[in-house]
LUMDODREN-849598 format. One record per residue (C-alpha): x, y, z; residue number from 1. Coordinates in steps of 0.5 Angstrom, whole numbers, plus 500, padded with zeros to 3 digits. Layout:
BEGIN
+------+-------+-----+-----+
: east : north :  up :   k :
+------+-------+-----+-----+
:    X :     Y :   Z : NUM :
...
+------+-------+-----+-----+
//
This chain:
BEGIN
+------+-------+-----+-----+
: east : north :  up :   k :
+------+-------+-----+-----+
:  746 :   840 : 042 :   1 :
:  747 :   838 : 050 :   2 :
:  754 :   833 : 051 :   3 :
:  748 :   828 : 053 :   4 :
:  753 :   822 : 058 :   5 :
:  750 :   816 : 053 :   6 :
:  749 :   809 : 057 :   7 :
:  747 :   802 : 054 :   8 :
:  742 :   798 : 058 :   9 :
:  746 :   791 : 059 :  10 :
:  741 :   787 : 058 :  11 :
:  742 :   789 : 051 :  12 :
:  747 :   784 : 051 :  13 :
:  745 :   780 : 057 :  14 :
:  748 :   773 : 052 :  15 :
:  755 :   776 : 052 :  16 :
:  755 :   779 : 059 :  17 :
:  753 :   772 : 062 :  18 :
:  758 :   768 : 057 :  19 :
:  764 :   774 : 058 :  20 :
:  762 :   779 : 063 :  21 :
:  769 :   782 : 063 :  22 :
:  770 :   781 : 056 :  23 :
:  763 :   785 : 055 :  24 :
:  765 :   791 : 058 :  25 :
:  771 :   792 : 055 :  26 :
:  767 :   792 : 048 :  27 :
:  762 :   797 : 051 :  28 :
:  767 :   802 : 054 :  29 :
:  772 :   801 : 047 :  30 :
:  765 :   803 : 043 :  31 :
:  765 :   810 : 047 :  32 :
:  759 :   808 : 052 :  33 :
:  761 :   811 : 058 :  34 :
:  755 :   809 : 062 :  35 :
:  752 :   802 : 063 :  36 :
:  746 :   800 : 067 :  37 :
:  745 :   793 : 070 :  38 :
:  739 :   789 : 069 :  39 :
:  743 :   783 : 073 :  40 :
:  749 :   782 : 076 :  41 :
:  752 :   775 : 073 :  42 :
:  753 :   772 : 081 :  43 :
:  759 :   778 : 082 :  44 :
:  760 :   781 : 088 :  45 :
:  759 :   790 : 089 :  46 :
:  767 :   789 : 089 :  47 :
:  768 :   785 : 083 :  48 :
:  763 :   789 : 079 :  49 :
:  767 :   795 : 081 :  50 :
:  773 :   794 : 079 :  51 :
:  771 :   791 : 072 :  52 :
:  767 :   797 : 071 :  53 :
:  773 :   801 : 074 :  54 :
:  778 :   797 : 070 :  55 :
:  774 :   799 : 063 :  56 :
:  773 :   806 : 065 :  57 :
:  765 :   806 : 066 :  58 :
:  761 :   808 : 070 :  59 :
:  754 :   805 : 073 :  60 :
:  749 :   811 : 072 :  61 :
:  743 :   805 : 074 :  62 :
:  740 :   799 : 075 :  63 :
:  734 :   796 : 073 :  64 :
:  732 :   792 : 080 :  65 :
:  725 :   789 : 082 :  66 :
:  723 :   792 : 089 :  67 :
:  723 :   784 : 092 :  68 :
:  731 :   785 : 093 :  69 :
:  729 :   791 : 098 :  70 :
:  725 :   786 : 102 :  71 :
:  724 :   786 : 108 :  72 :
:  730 :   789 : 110 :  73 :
:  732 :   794 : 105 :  74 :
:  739 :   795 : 108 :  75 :
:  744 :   789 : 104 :  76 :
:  741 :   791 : 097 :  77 :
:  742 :   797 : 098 :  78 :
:  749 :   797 : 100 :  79 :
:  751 :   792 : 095 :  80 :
:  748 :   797 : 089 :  81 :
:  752 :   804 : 093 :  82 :
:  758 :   798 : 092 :  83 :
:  759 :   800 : 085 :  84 :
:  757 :   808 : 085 :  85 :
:  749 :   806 : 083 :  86 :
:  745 :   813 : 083 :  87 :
:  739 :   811 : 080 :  88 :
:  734 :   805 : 082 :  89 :
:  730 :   804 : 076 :  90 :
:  723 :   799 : 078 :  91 :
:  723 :   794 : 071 :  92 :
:  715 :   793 : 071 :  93 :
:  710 :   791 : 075 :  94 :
:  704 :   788 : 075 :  95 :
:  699 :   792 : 072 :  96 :
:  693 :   789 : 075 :  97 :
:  697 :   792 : 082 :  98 :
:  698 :   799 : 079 :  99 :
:  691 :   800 : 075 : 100 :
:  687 :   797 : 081 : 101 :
:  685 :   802 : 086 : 102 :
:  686 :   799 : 092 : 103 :
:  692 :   795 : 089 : 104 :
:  695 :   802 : 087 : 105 :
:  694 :   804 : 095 : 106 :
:  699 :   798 : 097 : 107 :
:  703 :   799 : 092 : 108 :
:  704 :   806 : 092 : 109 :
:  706 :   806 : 099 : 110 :
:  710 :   800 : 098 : 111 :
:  714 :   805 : 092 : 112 :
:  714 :   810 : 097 : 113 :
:  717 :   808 : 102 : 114 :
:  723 :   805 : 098 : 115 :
:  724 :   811 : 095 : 116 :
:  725 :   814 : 101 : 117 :
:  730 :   810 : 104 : 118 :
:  733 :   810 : 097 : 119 :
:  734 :   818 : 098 : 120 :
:  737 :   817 : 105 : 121 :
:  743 :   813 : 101 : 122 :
:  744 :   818 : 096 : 123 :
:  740 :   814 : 091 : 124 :
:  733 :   815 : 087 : 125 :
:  727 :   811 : 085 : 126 :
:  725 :   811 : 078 : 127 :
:  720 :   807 : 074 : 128 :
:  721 :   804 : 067 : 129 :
:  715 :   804 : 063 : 130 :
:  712 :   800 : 058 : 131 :
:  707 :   801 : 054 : 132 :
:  700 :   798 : 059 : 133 :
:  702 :   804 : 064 : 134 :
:  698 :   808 : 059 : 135 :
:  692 :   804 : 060 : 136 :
:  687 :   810 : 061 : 137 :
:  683 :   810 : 068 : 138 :
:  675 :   810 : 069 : 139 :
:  677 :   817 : 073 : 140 :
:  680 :   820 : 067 : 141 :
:  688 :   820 : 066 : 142 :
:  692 :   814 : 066 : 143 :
:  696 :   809 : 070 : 144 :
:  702 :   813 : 068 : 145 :
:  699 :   819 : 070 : 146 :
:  697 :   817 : 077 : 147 :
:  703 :   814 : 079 : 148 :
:  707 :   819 : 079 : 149 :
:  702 :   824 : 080 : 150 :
:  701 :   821 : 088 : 151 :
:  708 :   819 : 088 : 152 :
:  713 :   826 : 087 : 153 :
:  719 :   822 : 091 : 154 :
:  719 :   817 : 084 : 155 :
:  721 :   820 : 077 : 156 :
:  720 :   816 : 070 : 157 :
:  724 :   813 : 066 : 158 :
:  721 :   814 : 060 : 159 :
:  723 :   808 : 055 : 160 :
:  722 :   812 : 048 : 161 :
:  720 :   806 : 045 : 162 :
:  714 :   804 : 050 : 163 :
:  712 :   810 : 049 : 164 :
:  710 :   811 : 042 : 165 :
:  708 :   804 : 041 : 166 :
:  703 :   806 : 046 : 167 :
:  701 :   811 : 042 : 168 :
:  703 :   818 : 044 : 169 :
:  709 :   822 : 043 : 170 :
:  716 :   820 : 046 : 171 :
:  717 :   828 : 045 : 172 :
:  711 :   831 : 048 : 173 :
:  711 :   826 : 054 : 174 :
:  719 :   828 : 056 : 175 :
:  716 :   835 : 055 : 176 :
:  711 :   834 : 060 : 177 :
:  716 :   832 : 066 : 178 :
:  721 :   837 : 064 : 179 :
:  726 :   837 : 070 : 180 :
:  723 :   829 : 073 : 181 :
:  727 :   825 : 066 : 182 :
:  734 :   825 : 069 : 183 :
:  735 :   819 : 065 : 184 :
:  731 :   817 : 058 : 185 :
:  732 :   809 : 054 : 186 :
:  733 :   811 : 047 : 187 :
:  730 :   805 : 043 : 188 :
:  728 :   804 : 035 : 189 :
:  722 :   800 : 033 : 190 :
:  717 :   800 : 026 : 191 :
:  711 :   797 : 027 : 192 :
:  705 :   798 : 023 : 193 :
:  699 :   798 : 028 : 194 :
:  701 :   801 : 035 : 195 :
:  697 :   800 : 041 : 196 :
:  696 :   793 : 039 : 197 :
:  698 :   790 : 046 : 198 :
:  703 :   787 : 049 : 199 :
:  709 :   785 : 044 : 200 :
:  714 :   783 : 049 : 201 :
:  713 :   777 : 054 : 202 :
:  712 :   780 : 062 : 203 :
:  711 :   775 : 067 : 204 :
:  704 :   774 : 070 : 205 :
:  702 :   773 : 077 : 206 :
:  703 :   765 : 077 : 207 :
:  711 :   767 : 074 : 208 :
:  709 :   765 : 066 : 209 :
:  712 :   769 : 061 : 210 :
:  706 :   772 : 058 : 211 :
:  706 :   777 : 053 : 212 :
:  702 :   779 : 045 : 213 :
:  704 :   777 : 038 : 214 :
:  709 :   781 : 034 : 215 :
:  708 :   778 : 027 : 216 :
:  700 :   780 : 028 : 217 :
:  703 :   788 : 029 : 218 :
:  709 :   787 : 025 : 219 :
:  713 :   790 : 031 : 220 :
:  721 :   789 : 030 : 221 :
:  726 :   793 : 034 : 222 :
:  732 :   796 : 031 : 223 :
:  738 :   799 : 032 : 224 :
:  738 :   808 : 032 : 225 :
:  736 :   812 : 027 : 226 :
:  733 :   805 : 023 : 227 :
:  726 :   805 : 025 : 228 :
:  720 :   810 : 025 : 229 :
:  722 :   814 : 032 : 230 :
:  724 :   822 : 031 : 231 :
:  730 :   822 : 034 : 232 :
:  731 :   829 : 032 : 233 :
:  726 :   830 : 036 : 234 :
:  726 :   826 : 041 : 235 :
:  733 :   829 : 043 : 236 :
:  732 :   836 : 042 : 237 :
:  726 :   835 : 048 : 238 :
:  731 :   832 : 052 : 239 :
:  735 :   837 : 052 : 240 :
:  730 :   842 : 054 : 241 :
:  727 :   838 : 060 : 242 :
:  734 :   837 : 063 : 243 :
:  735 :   830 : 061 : 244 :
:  743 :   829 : 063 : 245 :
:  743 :   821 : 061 : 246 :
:  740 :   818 : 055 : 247 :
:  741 :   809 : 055 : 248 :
:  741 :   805 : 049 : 249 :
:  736 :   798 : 049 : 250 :
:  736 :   794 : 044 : 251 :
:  733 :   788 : 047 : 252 :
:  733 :   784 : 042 : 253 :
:  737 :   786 : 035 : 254 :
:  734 :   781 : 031 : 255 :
:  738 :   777 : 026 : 256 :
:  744 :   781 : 028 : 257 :
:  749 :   779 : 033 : 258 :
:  747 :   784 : 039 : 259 :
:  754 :   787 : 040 : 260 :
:  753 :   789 : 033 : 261 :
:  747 :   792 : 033 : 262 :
:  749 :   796 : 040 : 263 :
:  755 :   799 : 036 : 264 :
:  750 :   801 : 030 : 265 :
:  747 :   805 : 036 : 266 :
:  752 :   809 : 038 : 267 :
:  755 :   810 : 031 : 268 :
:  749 :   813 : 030 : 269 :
:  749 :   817 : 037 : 270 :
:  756 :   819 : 035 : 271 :
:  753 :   823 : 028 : 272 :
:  748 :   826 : 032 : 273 :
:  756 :   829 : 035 : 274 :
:  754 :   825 : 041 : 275 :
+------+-------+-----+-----+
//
């Protein structure tokens, strides 16, 4: 199998980060993750970031980073992010409302587009993180998912293997689909006994609430990999195939488990695929 470069999503452990950045990451780096992706920065500066990610032998592949940080001048975020090495701005979720709507879609898309294309002019690349609403199907036919980067080839998928099976399709099937555009995958395990049953996580709504479905009504709960319900055989064989170069663990939530623990079990895990 590929020598995929294998990465944790920081927010994983967003409570250790903000009690112990430091302290965080030299526990990342000695469990054998090389990459790491922020979703935060902890009130530290590009330099600092640096040389902590420097000290510990990492390396910041991406960032999950709402648009607003590129508004209206894009020139500071983008400066602070090329401080650490970023290489891939990866957009967290969005409204759906202005994905799914048309004339929404026409503002928001040429808002992705022009983001995208500054990003490229600094040597960066825009992705889009899914969850599982982005497959809502349209009137016209396809999904949310579909038309999006259908009409925007400048913007590639982050696709979150989770998401994606919850939504109830392949994970497999789907990297296949966009072979060559999946630089970078997030592994996730989950079970859940009725997939497709809405929002199983808490999105912020258009007045800025938390707002998201039930788990105990779907009976959805993550876990680390390779103990929940995902193929991750095969999951990974079609990475392999599409060209995937970097795989990241997420584990948002580790449930009664400390979530340093359950990012380790995780990369054990990755460590017997020969990973």
């Amino acid at each position: 199998m590929k020598k995929f470069k294998i990465g944790i999503q920081l927010y994983s452990v967003r409570g250790d980060m903000e009690r112990d950045m430091e302290g965080t990451l030299a526990k990342v780096a000695a469990m054998g993750y090389e990459y790491v992706e922020f979703a935060g920065y902890y009130g530290r500066t590009s330099a600092e970031i640096k040389a902590l990610l420097d000290k510990y032998g990492l390396k910041c592949i991406s960032v999950h980073q709402g648009i607003e940080m590129f508004e209206p001048d894009p020139k500071p975020g983008i400066d602070f992010l090329k401080g650490f090495g970023v290489k891939y701005v990866v957009i967290p979720w969005y409204d759906g409302r202005k994905l799914e709507e048309k004339s929404e879609w026409a503002k928001t898309a040429a808002k992705f587009s022009a983001l995208a294309r500054v990003l490229g002019e600094n040597g960066m690349k825009l992705l889009y993180h899914n969850h599982d609403f982005e497959f809502k199907k349209l009137p016209e036919g396809g999904t949310i998912h579909d038309r999006m980067f259908r009409d925007l080839p400048e913007m590639d998928p982050q696709l979150d293997t989770c998401w994606v099976h919850y939504a109830g399709i392949n994970p497999a099937e789907l990297i296949a689909r966009y072979a060559g555009h999946v630089e970078v995958v997030h592994l996730k395990d989950f079970v859940c006994k009725n997939l497709a049953a809405g929002p199983v996580y808490a999105l912020i709504d258009a007045e800025g609430k938390a707002a998201g479905g039930s788990q105990t009504d779907t009976g959805f709960e993550y876990r680390p990999l390779g103990m929940g319900i995902q193929n991750l055989d095969e999951i990974l064989e079609a990475c392999e195939k599409a060209g995937t170069e970097y795989l990241i663990v997420e584990q948002d939530d580790s449930g009664d488990r400390p979530p340093m623990e359950a990012i380790a079990l995780c990369r054990e895990y990755l460590k017997s695929k020969g990973l």
